[in-house]
C-alpha positions as CSV (number, residue, x, y, z in Angstrom):
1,X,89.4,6.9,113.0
2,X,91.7,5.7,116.2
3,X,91.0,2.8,118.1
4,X,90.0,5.8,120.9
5,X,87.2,7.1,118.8
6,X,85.6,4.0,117.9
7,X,84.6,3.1,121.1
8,X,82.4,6.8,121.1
9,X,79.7,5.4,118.5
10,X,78.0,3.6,121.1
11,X,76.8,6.8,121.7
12,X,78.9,7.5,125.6
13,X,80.7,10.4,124.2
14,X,76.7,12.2,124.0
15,X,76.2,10.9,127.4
16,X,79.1,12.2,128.7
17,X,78.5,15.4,127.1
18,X,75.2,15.7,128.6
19,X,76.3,15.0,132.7
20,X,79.2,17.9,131.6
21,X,76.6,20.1,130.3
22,X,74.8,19.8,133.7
23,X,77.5,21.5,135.4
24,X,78.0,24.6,133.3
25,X,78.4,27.2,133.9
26,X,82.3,26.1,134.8
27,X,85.7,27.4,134.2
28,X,87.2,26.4,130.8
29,X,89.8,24.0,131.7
30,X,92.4,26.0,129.3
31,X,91.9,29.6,130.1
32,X,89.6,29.7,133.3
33,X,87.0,32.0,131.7
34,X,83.4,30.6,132.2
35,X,81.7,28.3,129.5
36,X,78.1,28.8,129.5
37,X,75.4,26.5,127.7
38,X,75.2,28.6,124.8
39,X,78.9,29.2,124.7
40,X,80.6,27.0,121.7
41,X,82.6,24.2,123.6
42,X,83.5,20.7,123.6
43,X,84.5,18.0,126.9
44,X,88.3,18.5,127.1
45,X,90.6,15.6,128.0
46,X,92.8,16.4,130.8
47,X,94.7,13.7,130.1
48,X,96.0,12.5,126.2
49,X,94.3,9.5,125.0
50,X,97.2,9.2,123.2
51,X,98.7,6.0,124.9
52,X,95.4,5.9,126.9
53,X,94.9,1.5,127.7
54,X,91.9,0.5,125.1
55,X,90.6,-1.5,127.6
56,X,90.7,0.8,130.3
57,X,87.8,3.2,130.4
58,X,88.4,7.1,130.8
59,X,87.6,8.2,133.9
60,X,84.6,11.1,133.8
61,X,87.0,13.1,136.7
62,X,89.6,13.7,133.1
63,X,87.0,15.1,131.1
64,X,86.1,18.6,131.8
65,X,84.4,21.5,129.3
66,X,86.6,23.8,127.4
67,X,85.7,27.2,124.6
68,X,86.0,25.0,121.2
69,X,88.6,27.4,120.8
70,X,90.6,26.7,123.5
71,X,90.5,23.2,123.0
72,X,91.1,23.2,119.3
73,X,93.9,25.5,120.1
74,X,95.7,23.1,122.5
75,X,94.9,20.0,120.5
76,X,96.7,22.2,117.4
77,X,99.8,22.5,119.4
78,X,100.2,18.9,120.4
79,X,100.0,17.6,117.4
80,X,102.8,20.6,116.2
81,X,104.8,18.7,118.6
82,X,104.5,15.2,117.8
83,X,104.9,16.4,113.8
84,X,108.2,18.3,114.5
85,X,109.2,15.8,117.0
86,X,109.1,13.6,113.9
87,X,110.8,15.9,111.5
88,X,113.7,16.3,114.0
89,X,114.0,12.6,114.4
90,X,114.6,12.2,110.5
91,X,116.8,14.7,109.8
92,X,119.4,14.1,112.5
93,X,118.9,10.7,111.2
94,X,120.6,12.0,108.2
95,X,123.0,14.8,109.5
96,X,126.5,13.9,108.6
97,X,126.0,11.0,105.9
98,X,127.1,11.9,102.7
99,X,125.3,10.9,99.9
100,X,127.9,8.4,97.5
């Protein structure tokens, strides 16, 4: 579990959940189609905690609901990116060096 999550066992991550819920129905923050109470979704950060200061709290204006769908979708392609980020990094690390 990151550092990030940890700090959600206190229980704020329900809390925060809750004031979200109080505003739906609002537009998904990934596609703009409405999420409704019953809909499946989950509070989307605007914002990567990725780099996110541990000791800085995250600001309830960065967290806005999202279709579980959407979100998972977007979360899937990020980490695509930092993965084949990481793949290009090691093989140009080793393009052109012959093996003796």
């Amino acid at each position: 579990m990151s550092r990030h999550h940890e700090k959600w066992r206190n229980g704020e991550g329900k809390r925060q959940r809750a004031r979200l819920e109080r505003t739906l129905p609002a537009p998904c923050c990934r596609c703009g189609l409405p999420v409704r109470s019953g809909d499946e979704w989950e509070a989307d950060h605007l914002v990567s905690l990725v780099g996110w200061p541990e000791h800085q709290p995250y600001p309830d204006h960065l967290i806005k609901p999202a279709h579980k769908s959407c979100n998972r979708r977007a979360g899937g392609k990020d980490g695509a990116k930092i993965t084949n980020n990481r793949r290009r990094a090691k093989s140009d690390a080793t393009k052109g060096i012959r093996p003796w």
